[in-house]
C-alpha positions as CSV (number, residue, x, y, z in Angstrom):
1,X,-23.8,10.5,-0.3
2,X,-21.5,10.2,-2.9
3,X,-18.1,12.2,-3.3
4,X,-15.4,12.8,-6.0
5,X,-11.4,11.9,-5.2
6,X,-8.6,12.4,-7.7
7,X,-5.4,10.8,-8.0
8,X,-2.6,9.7,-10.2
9,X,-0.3,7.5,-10.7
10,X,3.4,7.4,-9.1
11,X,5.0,9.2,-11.8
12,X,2.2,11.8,-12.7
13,X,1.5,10.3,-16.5
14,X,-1.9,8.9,-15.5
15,X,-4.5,11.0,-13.9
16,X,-8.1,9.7,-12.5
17,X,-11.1,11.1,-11.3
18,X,-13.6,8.3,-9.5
19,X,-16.8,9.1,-7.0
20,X,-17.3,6.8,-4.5
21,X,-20.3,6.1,-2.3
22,X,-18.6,5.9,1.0
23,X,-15.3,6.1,2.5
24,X,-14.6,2.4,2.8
25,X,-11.4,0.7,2.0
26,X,-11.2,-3.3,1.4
27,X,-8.6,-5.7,0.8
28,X,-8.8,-8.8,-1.8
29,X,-6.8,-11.8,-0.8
30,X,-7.1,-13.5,-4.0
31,X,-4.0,-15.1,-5.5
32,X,-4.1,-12.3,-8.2
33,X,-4.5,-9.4,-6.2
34,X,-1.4,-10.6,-4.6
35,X,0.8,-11.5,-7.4
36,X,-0.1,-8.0,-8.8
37,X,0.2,-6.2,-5.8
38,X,3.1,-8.2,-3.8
39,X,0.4,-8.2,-1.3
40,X,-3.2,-7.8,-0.2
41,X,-5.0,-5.3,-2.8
42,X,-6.2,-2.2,-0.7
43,X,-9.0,-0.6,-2.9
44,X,-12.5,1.8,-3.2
45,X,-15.1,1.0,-4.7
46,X,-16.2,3.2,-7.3
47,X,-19.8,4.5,-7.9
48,X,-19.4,5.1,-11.6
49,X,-16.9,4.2,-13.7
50,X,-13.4,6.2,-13.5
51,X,-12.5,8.9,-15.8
52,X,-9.1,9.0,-16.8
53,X,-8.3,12.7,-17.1
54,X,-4.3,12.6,-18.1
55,X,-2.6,9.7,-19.8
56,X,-4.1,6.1,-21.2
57,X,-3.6,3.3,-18.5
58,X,-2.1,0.1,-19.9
59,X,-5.1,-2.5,-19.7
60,X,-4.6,-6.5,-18.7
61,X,-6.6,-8.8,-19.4
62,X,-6.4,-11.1,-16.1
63,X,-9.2,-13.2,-16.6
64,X,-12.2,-13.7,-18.4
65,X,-14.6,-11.7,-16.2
66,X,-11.8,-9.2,-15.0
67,X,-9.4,-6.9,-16.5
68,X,-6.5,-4.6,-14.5
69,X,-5.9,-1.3,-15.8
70,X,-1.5,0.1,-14.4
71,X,0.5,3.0,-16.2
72,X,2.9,2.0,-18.5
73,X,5.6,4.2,-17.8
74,X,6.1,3.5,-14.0
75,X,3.8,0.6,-13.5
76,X,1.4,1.7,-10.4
77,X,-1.5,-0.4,-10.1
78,X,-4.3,2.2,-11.0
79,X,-7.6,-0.3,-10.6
80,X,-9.4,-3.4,-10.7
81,X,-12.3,-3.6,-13.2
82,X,-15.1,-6.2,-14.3
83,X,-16.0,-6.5,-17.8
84,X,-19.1,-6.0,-17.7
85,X,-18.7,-2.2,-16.9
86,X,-21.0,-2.5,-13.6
87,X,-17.9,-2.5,-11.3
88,X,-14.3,-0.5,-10.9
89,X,-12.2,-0.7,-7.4
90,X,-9.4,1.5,-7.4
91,X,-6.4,1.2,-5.4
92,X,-6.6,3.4,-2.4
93,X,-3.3,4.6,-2.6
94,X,-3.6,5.9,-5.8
95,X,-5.8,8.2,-4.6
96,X,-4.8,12.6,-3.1
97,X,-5.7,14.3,0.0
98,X,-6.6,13.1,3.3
99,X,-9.7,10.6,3.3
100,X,-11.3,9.3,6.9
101,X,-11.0,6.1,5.4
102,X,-12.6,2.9,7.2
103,X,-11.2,-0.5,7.2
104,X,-14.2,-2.9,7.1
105,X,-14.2,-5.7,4.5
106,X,-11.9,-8.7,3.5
107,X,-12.7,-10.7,0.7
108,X,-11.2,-13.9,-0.7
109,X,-10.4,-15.0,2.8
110,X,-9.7,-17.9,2.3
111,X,-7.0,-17.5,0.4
112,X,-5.2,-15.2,2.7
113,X,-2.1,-16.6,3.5
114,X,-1.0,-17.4,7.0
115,X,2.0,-14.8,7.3
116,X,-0.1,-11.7,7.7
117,X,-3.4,-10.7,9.4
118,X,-4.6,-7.3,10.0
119,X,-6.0,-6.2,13.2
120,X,-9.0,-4.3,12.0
121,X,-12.4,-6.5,12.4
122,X,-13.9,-6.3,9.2
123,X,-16.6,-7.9,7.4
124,X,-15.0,-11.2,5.4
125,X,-15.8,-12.9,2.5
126,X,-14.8,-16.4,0.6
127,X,-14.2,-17.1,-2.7
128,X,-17.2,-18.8,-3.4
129,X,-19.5,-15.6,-1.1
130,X,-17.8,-13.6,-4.2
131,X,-18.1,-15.3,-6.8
132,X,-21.7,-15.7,-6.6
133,X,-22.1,-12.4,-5.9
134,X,-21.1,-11.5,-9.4
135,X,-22.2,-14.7,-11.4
């Protein structure tokens, strides 16, 4: 059962409104993820695509399947987005309210570095169970 969360940016400009199919949170270990978020990126997957209901996010192009979406005023990292339209995770934090939020899937793990490891057994993914999952 799906169910609708808001959220916004640190500064307020940006406002989103995404659904999401269940309360799961994952984290990406890809080298990316953790240049743009100075760490793991802890995110939802979105059932549809997000509406933006305040503000324009500032888009980056990061790749040429992928693109990251931040606000341009005070620089929160707002979501991680294919191309192709068929897939949008946003950053958990991003999003109000309490959520029971589970813990249960880590993907690019092999290119988790050795100086952290969360405690929560998840689910884990390579690079390569990734890629192909989306190719």
């Amino acid at each position: 059962m799906s169910f609708e969360k808001h959220g916004s940016c640190l500064c307020g400009a940006v406002k989103l409104s995404v659904n999401v199919e269940k309360a799961s949170v994952d984290a990406c270990h890809c080298s990316m993820c953790r240049k743009w978020a100075g760490g793991p990126l802890l995110s939802v997957h979105c059932s549809e695509p997000v509406t933006f209901t305040a503000g324009q996010p500032v888009i980056y192009d990061s790749s040429a399947w992928a693109e990251r979406l931040f606000c341009g005023q005070c620089g929160t990292h707002l979501l991680y987005r294919l191309k192709s339209g068929d897939f949008d995770s946003v950053s958990v934090g991003v999003l109000d309210g309490d959520t029971d939020w589970v813990f249960d899937l880590q993907v690019y793990i092999d290119e988790k570095p050795s100086y952290y490891c969360f405690a929560n057994d998840t689910k884990t993914m390579t690079a390569a169970e990734v890629e192909a999952l989306f190719s």
